[in-house]
C-alpha positions as CSV (number, residue, x, y, z in Angstrom):
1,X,-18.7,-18.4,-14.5
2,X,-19.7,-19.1,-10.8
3,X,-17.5,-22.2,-10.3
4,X,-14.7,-20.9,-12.4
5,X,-14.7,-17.9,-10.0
6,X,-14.8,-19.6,-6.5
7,X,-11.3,-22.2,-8.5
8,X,-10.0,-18.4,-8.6
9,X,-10.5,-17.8,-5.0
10,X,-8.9,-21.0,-3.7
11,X,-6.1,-20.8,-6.0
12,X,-5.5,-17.2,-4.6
13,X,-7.3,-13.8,-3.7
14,X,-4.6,-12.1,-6.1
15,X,-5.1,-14.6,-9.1
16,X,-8.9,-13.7,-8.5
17,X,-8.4,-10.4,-9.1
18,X,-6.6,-10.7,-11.8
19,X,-9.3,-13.3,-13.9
20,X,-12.0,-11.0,-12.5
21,X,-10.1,-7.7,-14.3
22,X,-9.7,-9.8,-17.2
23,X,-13.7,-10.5,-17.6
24,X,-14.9,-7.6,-16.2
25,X,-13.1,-4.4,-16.3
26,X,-16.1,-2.5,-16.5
27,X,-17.0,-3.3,-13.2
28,X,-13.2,-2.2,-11.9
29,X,-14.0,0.8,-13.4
30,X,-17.1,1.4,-11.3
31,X,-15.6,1.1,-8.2
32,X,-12.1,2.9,-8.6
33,X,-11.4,6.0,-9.9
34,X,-7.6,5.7,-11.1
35,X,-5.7,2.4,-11.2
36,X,-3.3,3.2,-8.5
37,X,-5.8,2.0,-6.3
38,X,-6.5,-1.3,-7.6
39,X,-2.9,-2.2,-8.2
40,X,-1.8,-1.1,-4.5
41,X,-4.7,-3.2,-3.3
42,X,-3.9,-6.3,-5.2
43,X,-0.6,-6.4,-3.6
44,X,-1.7,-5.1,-0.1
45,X,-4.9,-6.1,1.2
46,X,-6.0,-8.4,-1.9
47,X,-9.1,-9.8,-0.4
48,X,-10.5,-6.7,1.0
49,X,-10.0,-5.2,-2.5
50,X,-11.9,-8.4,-3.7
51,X,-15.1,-7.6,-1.3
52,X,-15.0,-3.7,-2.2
53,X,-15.1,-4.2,-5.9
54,X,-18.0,-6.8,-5.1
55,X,-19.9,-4.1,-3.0
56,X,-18.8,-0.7,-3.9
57,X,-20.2,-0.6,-7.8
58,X,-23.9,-0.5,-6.2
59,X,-23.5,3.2,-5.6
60,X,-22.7,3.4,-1.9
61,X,-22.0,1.6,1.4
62,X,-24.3,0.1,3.1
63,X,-24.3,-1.5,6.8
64,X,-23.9,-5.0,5.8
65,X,-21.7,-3.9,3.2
66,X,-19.2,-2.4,5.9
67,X,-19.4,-5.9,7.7
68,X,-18.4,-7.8,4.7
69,X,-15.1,-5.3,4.2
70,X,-14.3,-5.7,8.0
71,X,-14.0,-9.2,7.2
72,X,-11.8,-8.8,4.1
73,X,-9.7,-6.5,6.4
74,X,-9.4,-9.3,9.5
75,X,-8.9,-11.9,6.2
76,X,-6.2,-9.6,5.4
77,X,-4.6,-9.5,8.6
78,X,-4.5,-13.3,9.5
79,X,-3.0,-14.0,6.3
80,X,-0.2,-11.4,6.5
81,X,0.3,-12.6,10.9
82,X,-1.2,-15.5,11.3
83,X,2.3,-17.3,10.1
84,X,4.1,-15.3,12.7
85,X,1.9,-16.6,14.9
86,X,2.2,-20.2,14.0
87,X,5.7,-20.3,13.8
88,X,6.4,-18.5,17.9
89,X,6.9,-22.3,18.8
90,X,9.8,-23.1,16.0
91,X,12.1,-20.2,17.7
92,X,14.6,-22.0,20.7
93,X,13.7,-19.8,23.9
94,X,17.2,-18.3,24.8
């Protein structure tokens, strides 16, 4: 189950999610309340949905917990500008 999970994560955060639903609902079901929330976060900010449902069924946040989800979050962001970023040089200058 471990190795199957981390082919999940390198073939995508939102395929991960997905398998992980699949085996686990239960666990889904601890974390969220409704499935709006899931759904928006698979499309939005997949890997910090990832980490929450990882950390969140314990019960509560903890302080390391919050550090993992800050990570998600920056995760999050590279993926959505980091091509932007890449790319600045590809534009002609006018």
């Amino acid at each position: 189950m471990g190795c199957l999970l981390a082919i999940m994560l390198l073939a995508g955060p939102r395929s991960a999610i997905f398998f992980w639903w699949l085996i686990n609902p239960n666990r889904w079901d601890a974390a969220f309340d409704t499935f709006i929330w899931p759904l928006l976060g698979s499309l939005f900010l997949p890997w910090t949905t990832l980490i929450f449902v990882m950390v969140a069924p314990r019960g509560h946040l903890s302080g390391f917990d919050v550090v993992w989800l800050a990570f998600a979050v920056i995760a999050d962001l590279v993926s959505f500008f980091g091509g932007g970023y890449g790319g600045r040089r590809q534009i002609a200058p006018y």
